[in-house]
N, C-alpha and C positions, 0 to 999 in steps of 0.2 A: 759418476757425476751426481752429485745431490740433487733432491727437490729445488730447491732454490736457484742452481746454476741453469736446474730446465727451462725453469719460466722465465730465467734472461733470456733463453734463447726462443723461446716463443715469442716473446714481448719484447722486442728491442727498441730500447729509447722512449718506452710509455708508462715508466715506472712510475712514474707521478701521478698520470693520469690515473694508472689504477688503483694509489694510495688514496687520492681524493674518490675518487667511485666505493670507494669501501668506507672513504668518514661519510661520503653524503647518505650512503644507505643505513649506515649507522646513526646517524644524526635523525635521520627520517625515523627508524625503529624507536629509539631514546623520545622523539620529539611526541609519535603516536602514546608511549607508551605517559606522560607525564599527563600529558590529557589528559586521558583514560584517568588516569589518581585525580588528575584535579577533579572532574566531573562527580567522581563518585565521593568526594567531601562537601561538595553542594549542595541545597536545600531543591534543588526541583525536582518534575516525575522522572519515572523512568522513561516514560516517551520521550519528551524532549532532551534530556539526556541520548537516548539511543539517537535521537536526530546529531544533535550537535559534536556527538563522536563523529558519527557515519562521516558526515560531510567537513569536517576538522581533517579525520584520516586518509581522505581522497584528496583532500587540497593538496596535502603536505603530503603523498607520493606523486602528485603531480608537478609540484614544484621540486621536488628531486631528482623526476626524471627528466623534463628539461633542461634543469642543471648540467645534470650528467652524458643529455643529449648533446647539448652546447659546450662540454668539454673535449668530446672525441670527434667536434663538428670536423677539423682538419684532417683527422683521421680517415674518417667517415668518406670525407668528399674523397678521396685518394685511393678510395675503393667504390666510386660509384656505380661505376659498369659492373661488377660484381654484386656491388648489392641488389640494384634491379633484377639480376640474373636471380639469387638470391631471393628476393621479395617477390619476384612471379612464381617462383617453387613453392614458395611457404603460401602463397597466394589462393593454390592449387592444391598442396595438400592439408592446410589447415584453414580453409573458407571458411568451419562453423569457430575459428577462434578469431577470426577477424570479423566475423557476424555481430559476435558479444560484444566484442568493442565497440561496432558501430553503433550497437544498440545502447550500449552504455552513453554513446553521445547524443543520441536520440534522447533519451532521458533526461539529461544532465540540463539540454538543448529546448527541449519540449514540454518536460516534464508534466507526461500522462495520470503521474501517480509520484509521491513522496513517502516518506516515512512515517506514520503513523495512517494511511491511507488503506482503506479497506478496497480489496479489488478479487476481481473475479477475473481467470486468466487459464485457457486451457484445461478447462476443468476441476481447477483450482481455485477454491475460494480461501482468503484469511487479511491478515492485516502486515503491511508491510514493515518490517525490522529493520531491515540492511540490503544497501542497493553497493555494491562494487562494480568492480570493470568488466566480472564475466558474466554473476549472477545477480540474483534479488532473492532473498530468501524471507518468507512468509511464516507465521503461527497463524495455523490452518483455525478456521472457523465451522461451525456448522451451519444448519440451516437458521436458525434462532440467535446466529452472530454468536454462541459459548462457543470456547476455546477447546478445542479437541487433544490438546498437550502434546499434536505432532508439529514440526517444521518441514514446512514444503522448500524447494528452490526449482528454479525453473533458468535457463541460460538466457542470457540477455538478448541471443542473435533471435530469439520467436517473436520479441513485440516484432521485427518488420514485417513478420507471414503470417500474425495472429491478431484476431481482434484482441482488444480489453476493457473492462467494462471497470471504472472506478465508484464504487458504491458510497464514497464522501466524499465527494468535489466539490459540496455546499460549504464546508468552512465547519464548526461546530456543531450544525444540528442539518439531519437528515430524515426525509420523508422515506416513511416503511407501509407498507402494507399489508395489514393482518387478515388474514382467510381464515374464514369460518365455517363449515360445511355446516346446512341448516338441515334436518330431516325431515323428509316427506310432510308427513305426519302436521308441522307446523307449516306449510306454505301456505296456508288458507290465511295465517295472522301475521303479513309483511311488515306493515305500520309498526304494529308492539315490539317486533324484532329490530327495525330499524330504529324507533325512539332509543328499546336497550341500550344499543351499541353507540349512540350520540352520547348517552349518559354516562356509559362507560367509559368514552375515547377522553371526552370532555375531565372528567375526573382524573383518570390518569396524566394529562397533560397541563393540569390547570397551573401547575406550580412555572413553568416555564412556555405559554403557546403564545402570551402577547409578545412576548421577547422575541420566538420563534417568528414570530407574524413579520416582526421589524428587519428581521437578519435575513428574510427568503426578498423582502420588498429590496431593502437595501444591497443586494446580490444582485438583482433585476435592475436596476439604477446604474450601478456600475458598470456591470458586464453589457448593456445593452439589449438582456435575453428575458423574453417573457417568463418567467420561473413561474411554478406553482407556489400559492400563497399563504401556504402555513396552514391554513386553518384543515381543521376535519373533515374528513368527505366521508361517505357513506355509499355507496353501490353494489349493486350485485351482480356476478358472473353466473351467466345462463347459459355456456356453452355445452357443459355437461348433462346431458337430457336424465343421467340417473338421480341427481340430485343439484339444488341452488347452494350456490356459496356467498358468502357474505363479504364483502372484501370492505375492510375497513386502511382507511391512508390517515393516518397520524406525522405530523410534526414532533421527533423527540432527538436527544443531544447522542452523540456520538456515544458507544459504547454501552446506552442503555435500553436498546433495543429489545431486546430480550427481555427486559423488566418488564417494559411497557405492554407487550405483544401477552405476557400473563396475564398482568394486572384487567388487560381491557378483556379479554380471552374469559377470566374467570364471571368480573362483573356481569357482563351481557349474558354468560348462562344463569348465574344466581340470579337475575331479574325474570328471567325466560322461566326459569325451574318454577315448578308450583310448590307452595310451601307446606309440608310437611303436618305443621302442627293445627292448618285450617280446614283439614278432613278428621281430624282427633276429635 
């Protein structure tokens, strides 16, 4: 008996059904993959790019599996006491893959974090890539927000048991906080340290903090939530009895954190530092 004569007789009288199940996954593959060329002949970033794949290639397998669902609907029903039978076994032994799905809808549904969205998750910090049905896969950040050139993934079914903390839920520009440990040695002169670091945040941010100011008000307006208001703040944490830290809160734009965090970092010591050539 040949290949062919088998799967008549596994499949009796659903030949059809399985010819169209094989063009609609086909059609689905062919459909992802043209995308995929259109985008990458297009003039925009790779972020939004990577967005507009992501969510282009989950429509169109969801509108395939539907499709597909609603072809073997009659089938399907004519096996329904067996499915349940069925769906409480898989139920039972594959919990953590029906976890990622539900979390996948949780997402889709809620949506705690998106694609280009920096988040902090299980001990994992980076910025988010690509969200599918089971995972969400990350390029890992460090502390200063630089790209460490690994990719995390983490399964969808943990947001329901795990907290998550989205580090750009502002829209464009996000408030950072820079620590500065001050030495002993200087706590006698708060004022000069704190002017410094006004002068520094101030300069770093000048090119972009009225904008900043309008985009944290106009976020507050909307949402109904008191946000913090853009501008620079200045304080110290004193909880560490060996030394003060300086914590400085800047307003700056997605992804140049870490500019900013030098720029103000370097300024405030060159202000602080005694100069060199006025003991010569």
């Amino acid at each position: 008996m040949s290949i062919f004569e088998r799967l008549a007789t596994w499949i009796p009288g659903h030949w059809e059904k399985v010819i169209l199940t094989a063009l609609l996954v086909g059609m689905a593959l062919l459909a992802s993959h043209l995308w995929a060329r259109y985008l990458s002949t297009g003039e925009m970033s790779a972020e939004k790019r990577r967005i507009h794949l992501v969510w282009a290639r989950n429509i169109i397998w969801l509108v395939a599996l539907l499709i597909i669902v609603s072809v073997w609907a009659s089938t399907i029903a004519g096996f329904a006491l067996s499915l349940a039978a069925v769906a409480g076994a898989l139920l039972i032994v594959s919990k953590e893959l029906v976890m990622c799905v539900h979390g996948y809808l949780y997402v889709s549904l809620v949506q705690p974090y998106k694609i280009g969205d920096v988040i902090e998750f299980n001990q994992l910090r980076g910025r988010v890539v690509d969200i599918d049905m089971f995972a969400t896969t990350l390029v890992e950040l460090d502390k200063a927000g630089q790209r460490t050139g690994k990719v995390a993934e983490f399964p969808n079914g943990l947001l329901l048991t795990h907290p998550l903390v989205n580090a750009s839920p502002n829209g464009a520009y996000e408030l950072h906080a820079i620590q500065i440990p001050i030495p002993e040695r200087m706590a006698h002169d708060l004022d000069r340290i704190e002017t410094a670091a006004w002068a520094a945040a101030d300069h770093a941010t000048a090119a972009w903090q009225d904008e900043a100011k309008a985009h944290f008000r106009k976020l507050s307006e909307e949402n109904f939530i008191e946000l913090p208001s853009g501008k620079t703040k200045v304080s110290w944490d004193f909880s560490n009895a060996e030394h003060l830290v300086l914590v400085i809160r800047v307003a700056c734009p997605i992804g140049q954190r870490a500019k900013v965090e030098q720029a103000v970092f370097r300024d405030t010591w060159r202000a602080l530092s005694p100069d060199p050539t006025a003991s010569a």
